[in-house]
C-alpha positions as CSV (number, residue, x, y, z in Angstrom):
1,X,-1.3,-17.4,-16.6
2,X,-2.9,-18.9,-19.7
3,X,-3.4,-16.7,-22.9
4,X,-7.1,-17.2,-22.2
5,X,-7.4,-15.7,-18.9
6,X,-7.5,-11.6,-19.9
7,X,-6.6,-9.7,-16.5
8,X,-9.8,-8.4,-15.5
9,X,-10.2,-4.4,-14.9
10,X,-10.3,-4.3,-11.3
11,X,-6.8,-6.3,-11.0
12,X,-5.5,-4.0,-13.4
13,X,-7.5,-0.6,-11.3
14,X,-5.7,-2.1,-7.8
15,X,-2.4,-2.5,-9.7
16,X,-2.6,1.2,-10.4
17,X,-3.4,2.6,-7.2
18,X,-0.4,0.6,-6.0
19,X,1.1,2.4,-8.1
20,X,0.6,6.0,-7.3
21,X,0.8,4.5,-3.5
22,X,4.4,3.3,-4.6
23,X,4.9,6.6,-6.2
24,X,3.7,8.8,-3.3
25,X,6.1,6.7,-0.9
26,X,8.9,7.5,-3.4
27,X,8.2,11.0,-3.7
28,X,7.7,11.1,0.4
29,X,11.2,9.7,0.8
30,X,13.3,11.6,-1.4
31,X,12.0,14.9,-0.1
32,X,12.3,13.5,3.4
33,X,16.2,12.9,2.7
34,X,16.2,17.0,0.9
35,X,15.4,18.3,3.3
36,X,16.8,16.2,5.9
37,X,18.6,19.5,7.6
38,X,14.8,21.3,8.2
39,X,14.5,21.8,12.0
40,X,11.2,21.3,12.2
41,X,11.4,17.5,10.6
42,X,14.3,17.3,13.0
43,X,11.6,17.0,15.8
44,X,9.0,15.2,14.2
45,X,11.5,12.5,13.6
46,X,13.8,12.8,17.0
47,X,16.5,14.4,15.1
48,X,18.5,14.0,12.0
49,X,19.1,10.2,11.8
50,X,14.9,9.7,12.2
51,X,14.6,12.2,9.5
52,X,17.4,9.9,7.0
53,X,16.4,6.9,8.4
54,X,12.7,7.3,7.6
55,X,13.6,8.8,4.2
56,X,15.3,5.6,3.4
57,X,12.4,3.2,4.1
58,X,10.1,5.4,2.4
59,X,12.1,4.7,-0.4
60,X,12.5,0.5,-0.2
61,X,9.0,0.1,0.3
62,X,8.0,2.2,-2.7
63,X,10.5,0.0,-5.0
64,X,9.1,-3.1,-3.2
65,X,5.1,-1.9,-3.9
66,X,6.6,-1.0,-7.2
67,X,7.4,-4.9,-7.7
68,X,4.2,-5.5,-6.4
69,X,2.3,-3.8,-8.6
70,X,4.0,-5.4,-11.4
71,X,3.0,-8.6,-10.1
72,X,-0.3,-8.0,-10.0
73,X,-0.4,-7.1,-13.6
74,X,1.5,-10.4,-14.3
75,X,-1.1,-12.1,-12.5
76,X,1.2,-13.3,-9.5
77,X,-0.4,-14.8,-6.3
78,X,2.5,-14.1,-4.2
79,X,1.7,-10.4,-5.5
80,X,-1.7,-10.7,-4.3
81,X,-1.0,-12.3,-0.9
82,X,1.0,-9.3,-0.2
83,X,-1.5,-7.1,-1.0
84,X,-3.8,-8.7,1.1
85,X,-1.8,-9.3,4.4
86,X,-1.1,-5.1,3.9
87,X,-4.9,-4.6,3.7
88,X,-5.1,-6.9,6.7
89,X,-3.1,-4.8,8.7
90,X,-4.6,-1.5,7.4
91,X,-7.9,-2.8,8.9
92,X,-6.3,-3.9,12.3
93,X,-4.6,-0.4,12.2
94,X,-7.9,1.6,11.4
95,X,-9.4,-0.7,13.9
96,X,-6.7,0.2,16.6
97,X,-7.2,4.0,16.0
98,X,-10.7,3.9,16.0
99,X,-10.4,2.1,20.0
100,X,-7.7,4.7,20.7
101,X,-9.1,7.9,19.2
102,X,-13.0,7.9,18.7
103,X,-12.8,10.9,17.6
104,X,-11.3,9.0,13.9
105,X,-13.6,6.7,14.2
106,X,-15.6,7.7,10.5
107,X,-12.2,7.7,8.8
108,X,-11.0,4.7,10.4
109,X,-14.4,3.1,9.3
110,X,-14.1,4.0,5.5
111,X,-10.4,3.4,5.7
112,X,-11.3,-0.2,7.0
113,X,-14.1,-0.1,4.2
114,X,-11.8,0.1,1.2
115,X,-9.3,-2.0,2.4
116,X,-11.8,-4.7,2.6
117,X,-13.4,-4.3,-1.1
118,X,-9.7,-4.6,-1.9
119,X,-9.3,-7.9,-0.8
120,X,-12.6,-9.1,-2.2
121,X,-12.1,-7.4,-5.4
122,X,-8.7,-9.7,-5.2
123,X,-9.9,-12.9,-3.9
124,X,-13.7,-12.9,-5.9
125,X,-14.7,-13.7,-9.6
126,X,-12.6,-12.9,-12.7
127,X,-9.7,-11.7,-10.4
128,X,-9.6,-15.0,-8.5
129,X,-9.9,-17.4,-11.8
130,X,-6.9,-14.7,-13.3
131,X,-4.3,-15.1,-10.2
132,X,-5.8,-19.3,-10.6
133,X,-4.5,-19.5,-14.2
């Protein structure tokens, strides 16, 4: 990135919502493994291993959208790709839901909705000539 290319607002509004996603995830994880021995997580997870298991990935993928977000704010195109290829599959997930379960289909449709102005907000004007540079 060249000293000339400021990172515009909207990279630097997505890079904090990573954030506090990243942060939720951590948050979900550790209290996931705290209270691993709670019966009633025991069945929602198929017992105790589900419940650890689960905890544990909750946690890697916070520190990995952790790294992402960094990257964002360093202007990194790997960074962005990721993003994108998870907003990708948030729409083809909302999309999914919305055949199985009409009943979601409003929150599948604004879920789809923000996941797209995410990747155009990444991919169009200032944000595309920062992640160029």
């Amino acid at each position: 990135m060249s000293a000339a290319t400021a990172r515009p607002a909207r990279v630097t509004f997505i890079a904090v919502l990573t954030w506090i996603q990243a942060l939720l995830n951590l948050i979900s994880g550790i209290g996931l493994l705290v209270f691993q021995n709670d019966p009633s997580l025991r069945v929602q997870f198929g017992g105790s291993a589900g419940v650890i298991i689960t905890g544990i990935l909750l946690i890697v993928i916070a520190l990995v959208t952790f790294s992402v977000a960094r990257g964002l704010l360093r202007g990194s195109s790997i960074a962005r790709a990721i993003v994108t290829l998870v907003q990708l599959l948030a729409i083809a997930s909302t999309v999914y839901t919305a055949i199985l379960l009409p009943n979601q289909l409003v929150g599948a449709a604004i879920s789809a909705a923000i996941s797209l102005i995410i990747i155009v907000m990444l991919w169009s004007g200032r944000a595309a000539e920062f992640f160029r540079s």
